[in-house]
C-alpha positions as CSV (number, residue, x, y, z in Angstrom):
1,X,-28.6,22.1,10.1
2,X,-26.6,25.7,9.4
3,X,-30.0,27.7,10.3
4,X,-28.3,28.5,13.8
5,X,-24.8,29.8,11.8
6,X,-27.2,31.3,9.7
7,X,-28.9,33.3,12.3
8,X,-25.7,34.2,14.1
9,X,-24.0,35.5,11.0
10,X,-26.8,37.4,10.5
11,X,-27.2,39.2,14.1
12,X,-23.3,39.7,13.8
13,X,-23.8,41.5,10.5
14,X,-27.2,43.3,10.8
15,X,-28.5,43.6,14.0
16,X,-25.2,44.1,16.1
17,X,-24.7,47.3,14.1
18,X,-28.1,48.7,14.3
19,X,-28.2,48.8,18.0
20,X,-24.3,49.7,18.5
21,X,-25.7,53.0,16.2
22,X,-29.0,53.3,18.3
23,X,-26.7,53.3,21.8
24,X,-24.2,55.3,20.1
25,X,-27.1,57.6,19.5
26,X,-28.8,57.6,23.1
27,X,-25.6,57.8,24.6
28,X,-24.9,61.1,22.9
29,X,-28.0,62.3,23.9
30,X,-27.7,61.6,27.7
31,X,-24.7,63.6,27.7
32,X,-26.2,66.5,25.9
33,X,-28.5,66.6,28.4
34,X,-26.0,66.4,31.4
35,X,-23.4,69.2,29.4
36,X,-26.7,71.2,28.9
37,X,-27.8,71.3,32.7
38,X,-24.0,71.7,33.8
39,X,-23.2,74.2,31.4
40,X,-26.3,76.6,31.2
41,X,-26.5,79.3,28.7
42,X,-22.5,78.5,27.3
43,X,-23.5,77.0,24.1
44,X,-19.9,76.9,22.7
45,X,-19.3,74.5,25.9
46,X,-22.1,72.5,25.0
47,X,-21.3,72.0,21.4
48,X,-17.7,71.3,22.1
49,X,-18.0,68.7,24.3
50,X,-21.1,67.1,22.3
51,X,-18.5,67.2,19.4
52,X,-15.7,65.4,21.5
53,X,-17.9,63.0,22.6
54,X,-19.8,61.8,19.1
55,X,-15.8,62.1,18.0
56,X,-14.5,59.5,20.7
57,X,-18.1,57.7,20.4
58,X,-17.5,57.5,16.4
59,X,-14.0,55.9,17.2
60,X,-15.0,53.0,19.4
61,X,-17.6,52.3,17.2
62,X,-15.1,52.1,14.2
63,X,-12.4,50.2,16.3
64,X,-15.0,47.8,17.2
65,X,-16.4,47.0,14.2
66,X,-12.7,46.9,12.6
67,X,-12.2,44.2,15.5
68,X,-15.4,42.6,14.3
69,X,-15.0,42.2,10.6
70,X,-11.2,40.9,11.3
71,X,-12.1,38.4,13.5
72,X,-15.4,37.5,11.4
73,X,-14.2,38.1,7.8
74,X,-10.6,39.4,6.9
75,X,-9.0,36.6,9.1
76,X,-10.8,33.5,7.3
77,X,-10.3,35.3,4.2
78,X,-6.3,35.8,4.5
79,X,-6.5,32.0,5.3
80,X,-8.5,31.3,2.1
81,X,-6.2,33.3,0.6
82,X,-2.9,31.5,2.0
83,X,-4.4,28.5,1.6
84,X,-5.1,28.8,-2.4
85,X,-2.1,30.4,-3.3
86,X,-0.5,26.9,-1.8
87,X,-2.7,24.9,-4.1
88,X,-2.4,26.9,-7.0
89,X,1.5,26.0,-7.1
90,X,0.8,22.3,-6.5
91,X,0.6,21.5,-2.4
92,X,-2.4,19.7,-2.2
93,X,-1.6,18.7,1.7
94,X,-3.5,21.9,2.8
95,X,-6.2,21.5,4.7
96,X,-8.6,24.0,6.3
97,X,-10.4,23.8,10.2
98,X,-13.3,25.2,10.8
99,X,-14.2,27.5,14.5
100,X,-17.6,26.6,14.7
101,X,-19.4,22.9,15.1
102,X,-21.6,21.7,11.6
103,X,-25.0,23.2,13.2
104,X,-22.9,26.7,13.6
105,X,-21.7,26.8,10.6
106,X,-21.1,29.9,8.6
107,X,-20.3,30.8,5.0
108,X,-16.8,30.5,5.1
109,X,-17.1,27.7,7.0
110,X,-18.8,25.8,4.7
111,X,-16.2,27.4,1.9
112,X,-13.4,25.6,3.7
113,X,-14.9,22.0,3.9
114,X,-15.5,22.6,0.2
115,X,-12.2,23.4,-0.6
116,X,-10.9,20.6,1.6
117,X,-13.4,18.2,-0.3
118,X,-11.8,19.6,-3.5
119,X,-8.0,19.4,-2.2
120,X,-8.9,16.0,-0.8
121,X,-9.8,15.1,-5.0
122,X,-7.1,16.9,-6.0
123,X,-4.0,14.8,-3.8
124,X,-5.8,11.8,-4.7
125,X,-5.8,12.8,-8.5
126,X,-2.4,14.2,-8.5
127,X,-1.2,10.9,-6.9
128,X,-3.4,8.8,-9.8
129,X,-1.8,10.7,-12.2
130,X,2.3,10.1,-11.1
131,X,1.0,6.3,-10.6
132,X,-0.9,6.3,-14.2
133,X,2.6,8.0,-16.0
134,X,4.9,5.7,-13.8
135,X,3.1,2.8,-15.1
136,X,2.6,3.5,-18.9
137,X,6.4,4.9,-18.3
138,X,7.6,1.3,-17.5
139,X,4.8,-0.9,-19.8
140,X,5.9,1.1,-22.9
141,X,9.8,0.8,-21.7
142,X,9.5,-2.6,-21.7
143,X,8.5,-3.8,-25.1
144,X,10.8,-1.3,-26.6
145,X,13.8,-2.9,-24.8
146,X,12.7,-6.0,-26.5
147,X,12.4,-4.7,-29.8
148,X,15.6,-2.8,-29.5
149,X,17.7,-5.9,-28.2
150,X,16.0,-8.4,-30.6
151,X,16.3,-6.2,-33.7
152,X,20.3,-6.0,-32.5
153,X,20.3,-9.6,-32.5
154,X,18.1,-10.2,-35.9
155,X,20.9,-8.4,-37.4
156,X,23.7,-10.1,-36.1
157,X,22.5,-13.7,-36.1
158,X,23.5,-15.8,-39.6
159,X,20.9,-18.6,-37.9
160,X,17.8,-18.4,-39.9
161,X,15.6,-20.3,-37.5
162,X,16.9,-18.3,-34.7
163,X,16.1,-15.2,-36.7
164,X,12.8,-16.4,-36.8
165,X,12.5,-16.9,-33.4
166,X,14.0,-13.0,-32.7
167,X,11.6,-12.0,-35.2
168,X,8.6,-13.6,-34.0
169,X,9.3,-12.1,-29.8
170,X,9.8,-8.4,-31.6
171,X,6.1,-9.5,-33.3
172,X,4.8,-10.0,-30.1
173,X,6.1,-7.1,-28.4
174,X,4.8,-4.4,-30.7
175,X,1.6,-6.5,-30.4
176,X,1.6,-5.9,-26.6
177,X,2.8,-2.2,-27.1
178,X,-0.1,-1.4,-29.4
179,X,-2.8,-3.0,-27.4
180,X,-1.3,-0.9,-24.4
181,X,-1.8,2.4,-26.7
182,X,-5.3,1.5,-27.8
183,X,-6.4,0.5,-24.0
184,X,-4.8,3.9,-22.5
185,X,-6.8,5.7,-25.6
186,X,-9.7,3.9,-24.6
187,X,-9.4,4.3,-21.3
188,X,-9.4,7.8,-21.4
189,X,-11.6,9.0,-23.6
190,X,-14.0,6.6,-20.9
191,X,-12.7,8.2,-18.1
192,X,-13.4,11.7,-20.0
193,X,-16.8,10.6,-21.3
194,X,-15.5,11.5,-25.0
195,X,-16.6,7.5,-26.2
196,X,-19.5,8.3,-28.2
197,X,-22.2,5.3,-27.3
198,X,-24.4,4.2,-29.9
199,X,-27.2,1.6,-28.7
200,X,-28.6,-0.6,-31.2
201,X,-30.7,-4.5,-30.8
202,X,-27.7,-7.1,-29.5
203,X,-28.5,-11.0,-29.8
204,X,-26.4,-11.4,-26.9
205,X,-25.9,-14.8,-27.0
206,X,-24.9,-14.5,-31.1
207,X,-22.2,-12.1,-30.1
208,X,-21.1,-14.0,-26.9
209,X,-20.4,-17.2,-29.3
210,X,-18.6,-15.1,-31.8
211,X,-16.2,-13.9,-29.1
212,X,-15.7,-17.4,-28.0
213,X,-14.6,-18.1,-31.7
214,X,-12.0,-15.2,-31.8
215,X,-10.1,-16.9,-29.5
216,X,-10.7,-20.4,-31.0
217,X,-6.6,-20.5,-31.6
218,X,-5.8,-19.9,-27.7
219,X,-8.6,-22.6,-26.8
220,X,-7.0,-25.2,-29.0
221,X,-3.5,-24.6,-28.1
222,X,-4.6,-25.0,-24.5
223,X,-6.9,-27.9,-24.7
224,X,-9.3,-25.7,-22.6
225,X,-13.1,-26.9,-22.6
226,X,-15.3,-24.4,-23.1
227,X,-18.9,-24.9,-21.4
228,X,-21.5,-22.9,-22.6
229,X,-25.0,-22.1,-21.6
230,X,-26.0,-18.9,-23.9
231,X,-29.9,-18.4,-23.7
232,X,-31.3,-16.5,-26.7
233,X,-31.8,-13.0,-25.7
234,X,-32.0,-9.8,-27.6
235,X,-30.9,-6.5,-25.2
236,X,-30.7,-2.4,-26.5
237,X,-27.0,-1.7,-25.8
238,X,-23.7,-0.7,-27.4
239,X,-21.9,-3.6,-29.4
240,X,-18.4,-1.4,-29.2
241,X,-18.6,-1.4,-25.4
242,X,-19.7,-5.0,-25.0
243,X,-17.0,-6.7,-27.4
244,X,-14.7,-4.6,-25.2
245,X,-16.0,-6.8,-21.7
246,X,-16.2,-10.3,-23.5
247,X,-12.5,-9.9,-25.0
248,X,-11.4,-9.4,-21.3
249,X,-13.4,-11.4,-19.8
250,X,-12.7,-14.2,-21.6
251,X,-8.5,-13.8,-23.0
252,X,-8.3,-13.3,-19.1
253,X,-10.1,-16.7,-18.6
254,X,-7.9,-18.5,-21.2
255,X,-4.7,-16.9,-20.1
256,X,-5.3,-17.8,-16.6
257,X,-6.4,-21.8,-17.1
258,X,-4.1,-24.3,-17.0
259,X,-3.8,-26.3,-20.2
260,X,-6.4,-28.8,-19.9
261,X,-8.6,-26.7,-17.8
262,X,-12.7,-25.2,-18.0
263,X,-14.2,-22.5,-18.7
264,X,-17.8,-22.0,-18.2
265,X,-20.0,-19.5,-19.7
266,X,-23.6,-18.8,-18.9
267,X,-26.3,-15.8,-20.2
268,X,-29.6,-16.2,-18.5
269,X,-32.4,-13.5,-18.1
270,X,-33.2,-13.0,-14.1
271,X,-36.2,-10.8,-13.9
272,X,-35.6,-7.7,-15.4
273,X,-32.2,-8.4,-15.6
274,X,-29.2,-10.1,-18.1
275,X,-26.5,-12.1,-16.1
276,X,-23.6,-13.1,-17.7
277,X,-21.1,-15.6,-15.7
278,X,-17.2,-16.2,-17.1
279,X,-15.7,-18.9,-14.8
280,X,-12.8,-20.6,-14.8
281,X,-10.5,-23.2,-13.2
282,X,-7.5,-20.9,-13.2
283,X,-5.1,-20.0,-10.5
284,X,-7.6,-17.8,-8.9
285,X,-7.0,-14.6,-6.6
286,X,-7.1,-13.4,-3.2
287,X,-9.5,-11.3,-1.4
288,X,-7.0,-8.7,-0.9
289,X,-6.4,-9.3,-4.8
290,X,-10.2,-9.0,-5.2
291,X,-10.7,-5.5,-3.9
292,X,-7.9,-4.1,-6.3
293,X,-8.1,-5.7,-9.6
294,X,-10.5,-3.2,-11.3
295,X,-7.4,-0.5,-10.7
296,X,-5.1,0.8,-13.3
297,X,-1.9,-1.4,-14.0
298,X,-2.9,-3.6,-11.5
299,X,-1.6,-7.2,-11.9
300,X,-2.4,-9.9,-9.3
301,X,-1.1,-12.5,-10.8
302,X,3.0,-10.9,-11.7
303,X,3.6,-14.5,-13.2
304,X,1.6,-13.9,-16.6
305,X,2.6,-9.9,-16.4
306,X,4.2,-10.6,-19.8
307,X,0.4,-11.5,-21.2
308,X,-1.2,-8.0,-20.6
309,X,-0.6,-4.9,-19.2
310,X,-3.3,-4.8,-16.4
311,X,-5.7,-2.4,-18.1
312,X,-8.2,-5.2,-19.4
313,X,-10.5,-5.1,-16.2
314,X,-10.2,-1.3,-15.4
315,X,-11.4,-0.9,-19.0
316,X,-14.5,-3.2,-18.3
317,X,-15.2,-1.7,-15.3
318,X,-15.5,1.8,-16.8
319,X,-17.6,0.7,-20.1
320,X,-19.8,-1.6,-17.6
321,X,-20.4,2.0,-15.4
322,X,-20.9,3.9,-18.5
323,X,-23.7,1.5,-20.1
324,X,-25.2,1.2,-16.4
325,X,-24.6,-2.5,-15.4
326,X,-22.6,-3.9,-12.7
327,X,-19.3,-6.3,-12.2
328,X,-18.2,-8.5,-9.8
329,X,-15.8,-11.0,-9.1
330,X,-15.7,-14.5,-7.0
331,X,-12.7,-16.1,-6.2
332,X,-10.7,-18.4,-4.5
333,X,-6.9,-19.3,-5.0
334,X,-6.3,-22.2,-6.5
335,X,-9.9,-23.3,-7.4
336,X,-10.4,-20.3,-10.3
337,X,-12.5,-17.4,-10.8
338,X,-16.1,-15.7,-11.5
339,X,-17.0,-12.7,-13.0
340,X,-20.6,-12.1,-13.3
341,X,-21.9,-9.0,-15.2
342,X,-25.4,-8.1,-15.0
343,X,-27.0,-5.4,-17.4
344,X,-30.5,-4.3,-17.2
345,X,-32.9,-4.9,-19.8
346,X,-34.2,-2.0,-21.0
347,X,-37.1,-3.6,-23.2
348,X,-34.9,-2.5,-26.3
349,X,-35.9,1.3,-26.0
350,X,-33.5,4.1,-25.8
């Protein structure tokens, strides 16, 4: 689609010149023959004026081809230029326009809509960024408030049960500050592809009802009934990066059911494919809730914020990506929730 910007960079570069030289040339030659004829037998004449005129030739031709190679080259350059001096400091708001249409397109052209691709990554990176430090800013600040005001309290309270109490909250908090660590660690060594990946033989449906058993405490204290369908079925993957999705999955589950609530588990082979379901009977979420709750920090549900730190299902969506499977989520408010994974099987071959 650039041939035709192509071709016109080319005649504007090679072509135009050769014949600006080749009239330059003829031109001198016409009036050699008129200065000649005119002149007669007064070669000083002759070669004076033949001198003037390739002088004042030679100058239009430079002062044209200066016009040229501003207009064509040292114009979009000064604006590249400009224009990357801005980003180096930090304004990623710059943006480039092009002269031509796509199918006219010439190299700096296509320079500028890669710098504006790359400017466009760059704001939208920068902006992730401030969000990502707000965030971790204000989850760490949180549990270290409560550690600092219950630990002032713990030492001035003479009640040993409330101590306990004090004590048990502080627990809890530096719980909730180290899982926040270890996700943001996790997190970016996925999103920097530094989590080394080991695949190995998985009895899915043996590791699925060990998972389910972690959280045998929660389940009990909740009176949640747990409904599982586990076929047997032996996949080639990466334990580490599975037991990271089941934890989620399914402490998300437990934390969103109401005591006395379901939640149904299923792992079925569908063609060449592993589907795992994780439903519940919770609170449920929005559509607009839907589309956002693979993000960073996000929290749809602000009432259990105190439960997690909203980097549980941006951490299974990355390990899902970087194992090649695929997530997705079915909801409706008030009737609970459905995430279904499904991973390939690769017949247990690396």
């Amino acid at each position: 689609m650039r041939k035709k910007g192509k071709i016109k960079s080319f005649l504007m570069g090679t072509i135009f010149p050769f014949f600006t030289v080749i009239l330059l040339v003829s031109v001198s030659l016409i009036v050699y023959e008129q200065i000649k004829m005119t002149a007669g037998d007064k070669p000083f004449v002759v070669s004076l004026v033949m001198l003037l005129t390739v002088c004042a030739l030679s100058v239009l031709f430079v002062v044209g081809d200066k016009i040229r190679r501003k207009i064509t080259n040292e114009a979009p350059v000064k604006e590249i230029l400009d224009a990357t001096e801005k980003i180096a400091s930090g304004d990623f708001s710059v943006r480039f326009t092009t002269i031509h249409s796509y199918e006219n397109y010439n190299d700096y052209d296509l320079i500028k809509e890669n710098l504006n691709a790359m400017v466009a990554e760059l704001e939208k990176s920068e902006i992730l960024k401030t969000d990502f430090i707000s965030n971790v800013s204000h989850e760490i600040k949180t549990p270290l408030s409560i550690i600092q005001n219950y630990i002032s309290l713990v030492q001035e309270e003479k009640d040993e049960e409330k101590r306990k109490k004090y004590i048990e909250t502080v627990i809890l908090a530096t719980k909730r500050l180290s899982s926040l660590i270890t996700n943001v660690l996790k997190l970016n060594k996925l999103e920097h592809q530094e989590l080394n990946v080991e695949y190995q033989k998985i009895r899915l449906d043996q590791m699925l009802a060990e998972a389910i058993l972690s959280f045998e405490d929660l389940i009990d204290k909740k009176q949640i009934e747990i409904d599982c369908s586990l076929e047997e079925i032996e996949i080639n993957s990466s334990a580490s990066c599975l037991e990271i999705v089941w934890n989620n999955l399914i402490s998300n589950a437990i934390k969103f059911t109401e005591p006395n609530g379901k939640i149904t588990i299923k792992l079925y082979r569908k063609m060449d494919e592993i589907v795992v379901e994780v439903a519940d009977t919770g609170c449920g979420i929005s559509a607009d809730t839907g589309a956002k709750i693979f993000d960073k920090f996000y929290q749809g549900d602000t009432s259990h914020s105190g439960e997690g730190n909203g980097l549980g299902l941006a951490l299974v969506k990355k390990v899902i990506d970087l194992i090649g499977g695929k997530i997705s989520v079915e909801s409706q408010l008030g009737k609970g929730s459905k995430f279904t994974i499904v991973l390939k099987d690769t017949g247990y071959e690396n």
